[in-house]
N, C-alpha and C positions, 0 to 999 in steps of 0.2 A: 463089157470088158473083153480086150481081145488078147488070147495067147497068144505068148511068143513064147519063138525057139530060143530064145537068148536069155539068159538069168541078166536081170537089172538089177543094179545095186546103187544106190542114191543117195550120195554123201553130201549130207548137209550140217547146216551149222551157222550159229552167228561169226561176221567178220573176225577173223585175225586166228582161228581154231585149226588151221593145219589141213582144212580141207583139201587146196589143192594138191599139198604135198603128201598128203595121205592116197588121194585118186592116184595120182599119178606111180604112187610107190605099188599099190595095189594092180593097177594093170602089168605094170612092167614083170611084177613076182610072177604074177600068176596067168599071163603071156595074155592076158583080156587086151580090150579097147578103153581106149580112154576116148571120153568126150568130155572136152574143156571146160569149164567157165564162159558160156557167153556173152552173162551180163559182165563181164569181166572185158573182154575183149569189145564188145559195144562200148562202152561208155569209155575206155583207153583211148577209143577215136576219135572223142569229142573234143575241141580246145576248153572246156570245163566240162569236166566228168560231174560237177556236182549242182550244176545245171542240166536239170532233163526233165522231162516231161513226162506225161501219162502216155502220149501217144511213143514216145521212148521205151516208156516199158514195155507196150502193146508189142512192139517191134522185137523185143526181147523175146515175151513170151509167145510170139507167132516161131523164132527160129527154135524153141525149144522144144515145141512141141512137134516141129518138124523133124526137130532130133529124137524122139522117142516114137515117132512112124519110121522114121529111117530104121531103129534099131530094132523095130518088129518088121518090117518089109523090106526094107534096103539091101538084107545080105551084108553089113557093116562089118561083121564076126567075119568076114572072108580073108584069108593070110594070114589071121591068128592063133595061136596054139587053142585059143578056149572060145566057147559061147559066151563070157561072162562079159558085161560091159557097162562101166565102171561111169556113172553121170557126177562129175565135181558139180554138186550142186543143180537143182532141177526146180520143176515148177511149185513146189511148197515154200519153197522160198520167194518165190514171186509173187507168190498170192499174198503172201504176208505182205513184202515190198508195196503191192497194192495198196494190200487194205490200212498200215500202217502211216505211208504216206500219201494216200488220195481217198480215205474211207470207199473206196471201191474195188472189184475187183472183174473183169470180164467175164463173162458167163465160160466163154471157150476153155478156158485156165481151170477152172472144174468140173469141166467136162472132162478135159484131156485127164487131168489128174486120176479120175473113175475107169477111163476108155484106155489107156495107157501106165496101170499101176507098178511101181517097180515092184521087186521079188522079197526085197529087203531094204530096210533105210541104218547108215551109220551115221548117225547124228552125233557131231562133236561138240564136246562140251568146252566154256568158253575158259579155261582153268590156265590157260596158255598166258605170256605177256600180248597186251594191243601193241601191235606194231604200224602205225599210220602208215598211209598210201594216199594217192590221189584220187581212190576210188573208194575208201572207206570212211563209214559218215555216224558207224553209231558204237563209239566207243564206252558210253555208259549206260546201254540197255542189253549190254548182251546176256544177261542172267534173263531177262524179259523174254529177248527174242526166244534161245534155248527154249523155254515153256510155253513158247507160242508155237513153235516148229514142234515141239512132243505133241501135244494135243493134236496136233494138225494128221500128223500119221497116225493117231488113236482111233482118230475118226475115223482118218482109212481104213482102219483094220488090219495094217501091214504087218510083220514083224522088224524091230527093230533093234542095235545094239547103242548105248552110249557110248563114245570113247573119249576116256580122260585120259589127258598129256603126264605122262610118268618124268621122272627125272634119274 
């Protein structure tokens, strides 16, 4: 496991829960970095986002995990009021993505997970309306997914918050 100077915070959650607009609300308050959704802007690229591969994912979870080296080496926190630095989404959900649809998952992806742990996970709960997109494919397992991503940071050992959608 390697320290970082940066508090990591790693907002996850099944499709349609407000993750990104939660990230993105979260750096901006609290003057952190935001890192995007990349499986989000990969698969926007494709002329069928709901045609991909395993070696698609691979490609995912290679720049993700270059994103949480960056965020421990890179100096990424540089121009912003905080160290804090806000992942919409990170590699616990792509291990699932793996294991979920290709019963596999690459070794590297739980490596990085052990060797690059966030500080904290807000895992959203899926209580929100499904809102379709062209990149979302699992509108009637998100109570599944939810229960698969908890256990998932249990194992870690991280500490974690839920966050349900108020009205």
């Amino acid at each position: 496991m390697t320290n970082s100077p940066f508090f990591k915070v790693g907002i996850i959650g099944p499709e349609s829960t407000g993750k990104s607009t939660l990230a993105s609300y979260l750096a901006h308050r609290y003057g952190g970095v935001l890192v995007p959704e990349y499986a989000r802007e990969y698969m926007e690229k494709r002329a069928c986002a709901s045609a991909y591969t395993y070696e698609d994912v691979v490609n995912i979870a290679q720049q993700q995990v270059q994103q949480l080296q960056n965020s421990i080496h890179g100096g990424i926190t540089e121009g912003y009021r905080s160290n804090v630095v806000f992942f919409d989404t990170e590699l616990i959900i792509t291990k699932v993505w793996f294991l979920h649809k290709f019963g596999k998952c690459p070794e590297f992806v739980e490596k990085a997970l052990h060797d690059y742990p966030m500080d904290v996970y807000l895992l959203c709960y899926p209580d929100m309306e499904w809102v379709p997109d062209p990149v979302r494919e699992n509108p009637d397992i998100r109570e599944y997914l939810f229960d698969w991503y908890e256990r998932e940071i249990q194992a870690l050992d991280i500490p974690y918050y839920i966050i349900r959608h108020t009205t």
